[in-house]
N, C-alpha and C positions, 0 to 999 in steps of 0.2 A: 097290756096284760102284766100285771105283776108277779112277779117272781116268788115260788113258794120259798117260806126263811127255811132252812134248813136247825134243826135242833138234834143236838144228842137224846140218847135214850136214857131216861133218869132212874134210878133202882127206886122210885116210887111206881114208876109206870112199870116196870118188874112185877112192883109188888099186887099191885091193879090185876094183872092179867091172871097171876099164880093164884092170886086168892088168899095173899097172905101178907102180916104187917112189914115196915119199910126195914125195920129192925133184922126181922128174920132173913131178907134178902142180904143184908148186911153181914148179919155169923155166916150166912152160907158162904159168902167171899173172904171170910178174914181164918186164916189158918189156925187152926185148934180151937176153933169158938165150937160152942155147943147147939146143934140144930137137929132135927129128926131127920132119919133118911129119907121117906114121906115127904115133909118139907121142901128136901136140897133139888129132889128130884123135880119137885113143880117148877120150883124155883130156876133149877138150871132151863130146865125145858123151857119157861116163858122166856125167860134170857139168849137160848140158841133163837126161839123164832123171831124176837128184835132186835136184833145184834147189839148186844147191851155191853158194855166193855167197862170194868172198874177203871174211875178215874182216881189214879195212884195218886196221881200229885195230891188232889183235894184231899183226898185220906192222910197224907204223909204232913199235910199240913194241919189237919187235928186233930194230929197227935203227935206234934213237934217236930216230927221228924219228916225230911222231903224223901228221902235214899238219893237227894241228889251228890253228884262228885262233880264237881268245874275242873276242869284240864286250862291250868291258864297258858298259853305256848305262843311263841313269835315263830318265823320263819316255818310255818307250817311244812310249806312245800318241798324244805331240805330233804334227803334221802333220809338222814338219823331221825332226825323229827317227826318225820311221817311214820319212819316204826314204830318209834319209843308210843305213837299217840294209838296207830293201833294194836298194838301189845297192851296198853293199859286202857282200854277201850273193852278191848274182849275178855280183860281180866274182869273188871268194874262188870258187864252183863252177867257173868257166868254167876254172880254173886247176887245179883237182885238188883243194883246199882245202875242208878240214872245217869249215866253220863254225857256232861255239860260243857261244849269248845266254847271257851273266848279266846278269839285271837287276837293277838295285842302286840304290840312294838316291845324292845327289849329293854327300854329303859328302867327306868325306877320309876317315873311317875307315870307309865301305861297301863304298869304291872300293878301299882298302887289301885288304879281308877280300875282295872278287872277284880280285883280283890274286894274291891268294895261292892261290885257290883254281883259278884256270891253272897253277901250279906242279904240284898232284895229276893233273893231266890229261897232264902234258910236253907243253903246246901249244910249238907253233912261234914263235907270235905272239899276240901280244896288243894289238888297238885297243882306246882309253880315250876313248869320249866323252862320257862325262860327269863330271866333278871332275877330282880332280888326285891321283892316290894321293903316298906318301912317296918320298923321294929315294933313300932307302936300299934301299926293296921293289923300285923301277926296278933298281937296284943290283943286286939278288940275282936278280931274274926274268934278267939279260942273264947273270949268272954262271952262272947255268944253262941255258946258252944260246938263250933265249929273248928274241926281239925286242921291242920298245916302240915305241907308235908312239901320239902321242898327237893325239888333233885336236880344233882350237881352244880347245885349254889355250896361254893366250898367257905364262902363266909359264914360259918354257923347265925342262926336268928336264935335267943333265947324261945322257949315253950314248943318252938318248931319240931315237925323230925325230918332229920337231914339224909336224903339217899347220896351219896356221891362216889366216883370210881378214882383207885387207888392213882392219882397224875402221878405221884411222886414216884412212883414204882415205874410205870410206863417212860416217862420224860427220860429217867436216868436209863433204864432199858435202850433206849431210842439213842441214846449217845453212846455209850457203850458197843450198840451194834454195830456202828456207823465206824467208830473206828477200830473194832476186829474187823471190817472189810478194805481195813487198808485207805480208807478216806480223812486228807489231811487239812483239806481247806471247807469247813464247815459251815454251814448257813442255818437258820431257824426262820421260819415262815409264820406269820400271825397275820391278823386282819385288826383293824383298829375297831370294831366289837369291845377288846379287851373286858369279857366277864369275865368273873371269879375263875372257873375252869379253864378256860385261854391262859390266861395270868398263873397259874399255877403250873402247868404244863412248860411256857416259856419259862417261870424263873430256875424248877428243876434241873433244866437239860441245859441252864447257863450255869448254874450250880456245879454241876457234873463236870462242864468244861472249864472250867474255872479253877476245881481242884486238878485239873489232870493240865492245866498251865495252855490251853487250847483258845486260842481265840475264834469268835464265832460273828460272824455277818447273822443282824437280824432285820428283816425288811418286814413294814407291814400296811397289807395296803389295800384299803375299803372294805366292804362287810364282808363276813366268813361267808366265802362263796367262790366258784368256779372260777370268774370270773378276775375275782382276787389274787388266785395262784397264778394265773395268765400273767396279769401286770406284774408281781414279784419275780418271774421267771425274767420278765423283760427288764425290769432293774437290776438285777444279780449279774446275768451274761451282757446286758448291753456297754458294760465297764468293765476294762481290762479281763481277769482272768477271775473267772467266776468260780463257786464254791462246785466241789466232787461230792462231797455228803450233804444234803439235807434233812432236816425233823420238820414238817410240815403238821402244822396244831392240831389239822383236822382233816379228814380223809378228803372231802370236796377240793380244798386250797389244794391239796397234792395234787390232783386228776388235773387241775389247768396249768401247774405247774412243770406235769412235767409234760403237757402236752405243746405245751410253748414250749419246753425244753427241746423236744424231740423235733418239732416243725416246723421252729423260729431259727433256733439255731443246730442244728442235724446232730443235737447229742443223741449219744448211746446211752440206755438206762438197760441194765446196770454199769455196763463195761466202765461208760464214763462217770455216770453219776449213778448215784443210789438216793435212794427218796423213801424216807418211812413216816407212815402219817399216822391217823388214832380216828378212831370210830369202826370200821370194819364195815360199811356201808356197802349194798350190794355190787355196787358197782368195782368197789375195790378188787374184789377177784375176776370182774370180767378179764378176756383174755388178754384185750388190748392194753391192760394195766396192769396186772398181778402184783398189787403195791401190797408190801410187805406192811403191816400197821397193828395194831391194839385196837380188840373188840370191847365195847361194853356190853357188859352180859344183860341186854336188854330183858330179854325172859324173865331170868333171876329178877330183876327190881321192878318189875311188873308185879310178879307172883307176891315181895315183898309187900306192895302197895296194898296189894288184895289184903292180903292176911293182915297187916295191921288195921284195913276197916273193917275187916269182919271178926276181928279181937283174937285170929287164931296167934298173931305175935304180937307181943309186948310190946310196945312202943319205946321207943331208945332216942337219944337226941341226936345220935348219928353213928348209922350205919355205912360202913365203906367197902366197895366191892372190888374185887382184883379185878384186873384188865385182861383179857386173853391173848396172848400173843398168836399173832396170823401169818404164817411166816410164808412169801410169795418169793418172785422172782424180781422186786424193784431194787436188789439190795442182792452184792455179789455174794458169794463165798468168804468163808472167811481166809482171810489173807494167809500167803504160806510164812 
């Protein structure tokens, strides 16, 4: 026996049962089109008894517009990355906005090949958080009028708009703290990632100690992750006398940082060492860790995104957000 094919219900077959042309079933679903009450009312009614559903995409495609938005993002699974995606997931629905994952690798040419692959879809928009695609593909996505909108890629792209959060503020914050707590042999944690926001983060907080004549241990070692602060912990203390402050890039690398710290070798945090990282990740304030770090104000550049595709804000080339400072218990008192 063969299998019945299963089909959609077409707004002709609507228009069949209501008693009325394919047109009219059409105004009745497009907002502010002109149709009789009389009408809507058949119209809806044949539509509740075949469960008839507007297909958005097909409309959004003739008439140029999809309302889609592509999230192009690596590292889904990270704690940040899973907010940031759905903070701007439930911003993008509350608006009417089709929101589109591609997940993709961090490099340039992943990020290139998802960028191009918004083009096949005629998204509306497209956020990039993770890498930094080509200057040229920006180029072509906005020629075909589609938006760019890149966040915390602190290399500006011409015609783009740039969301990114104040490093420069934070980084020097983070060394500054480190030493009103009395910490005089200093370390800096990174992962060989090395994007634009890693890279800005580490060159500030050498900046800082550089003018203040401090030298700084920097380790950096495989992708930003858990994992990564583990092994850093293990190279720092497994040689001679390891560093009392650290600025850890990213809240992840600190959590295994200083858990090898505390179970590798029996430091005290804070007494011994002090650990300040950056993101504000949920996990940062669990009990077991209360790491003192810099929030990015996810919300805030969520709502931003919204509002510049729904035109309520102007579009700017680059917008830049303070960082929140989150002040816990990884990072002592200030020195007497």
């Amino acid at each position: 026996m063969s299998e019945k094919v299963r089909s959609f219900v077409s707004a002709q077959m609507v228009a069949d049962r209501a008693g009325v042309s394919r047109s009219a079933v059409s105004r009745t679903f497009t907002d502010g089109a002109s149709v009789s009450a009389a009408t809507r009312r058949k119209v809806l009614s044949a539509a509740n008894d075949l469960g008839y559903h507007v297909n958005h995409l097909a409309r959004g495609l003739i008439q140029d517009r999809s309302n889609i938005v592509c999230l192009v993002v690596a590292d889904i699974t990270t704690p940040f990355r899973a907010r940031m995606v759905d903070a701007l997931t439930q911003r993008l629905q509350a608006i009417d906005k089709v929101a589109m994952l591609i997940n993709t690798g961090s490099d340039t040419e992943s990020v290139s090949a998802a960028l191009r692959q918004t083009l096949h879809y005629r998204a509306d928009a497209t956020v990039v958080l993770s890498g930094t695609p080509s200057a040229s593909l920006v180029r072509t996505c906005i020629a075909n009028g589609q938006r760019v909108v890149l966040i915390n890629r602190d290399d500006h792209l011409p015609d783009s708009e740039n969301l990114s959060v104040d490093n420069h503020l934070a980084a020097r914050e983070a060394f500054f703290l480190l030493r009103r707590a009395g910490c005089e042999r200093l370390a800096l944690v990174s992962s060989e990632a090395r994007t634009a926001s890693l890279l800005e983060r580490e060159r500030h907080f050498m900046a800082a100690a550089e003018a203040a004549g401090i030298k700084v241990a920097v380790t950096r070692a495989g992708p930003t992750s858990y994992d990564s602060g583990i092994a850093a912990a293990r190279r720092l203390f497994g040689r001679s006398q390891g560093p009392d402050g650290v600025f850890c890039v990213t809240d992840l690398i600190a959590l295994g940082f200083m858990d090898a710290a505390r179970h590798d070798f029996g430091l005290r945090i804070p007494e011994d060492l002090c650990v300040v990282g950056f993101d504000d990740i949920e996990q940062a304030a669990w009990k077991s860790y209360r790491l003192t770090t810099f929030a990015q104000p996810v919300d805030a550049m969520a709502d931003h995104v919204a509002g510049l595709l729904e035109g309520r804000i102007a579009g700017e080339e680059r917008k830049v957000f303070e960082p929140i400072p989150a002040w816990r218990r990884s990072v002592r008192p200030l020195a007497p």
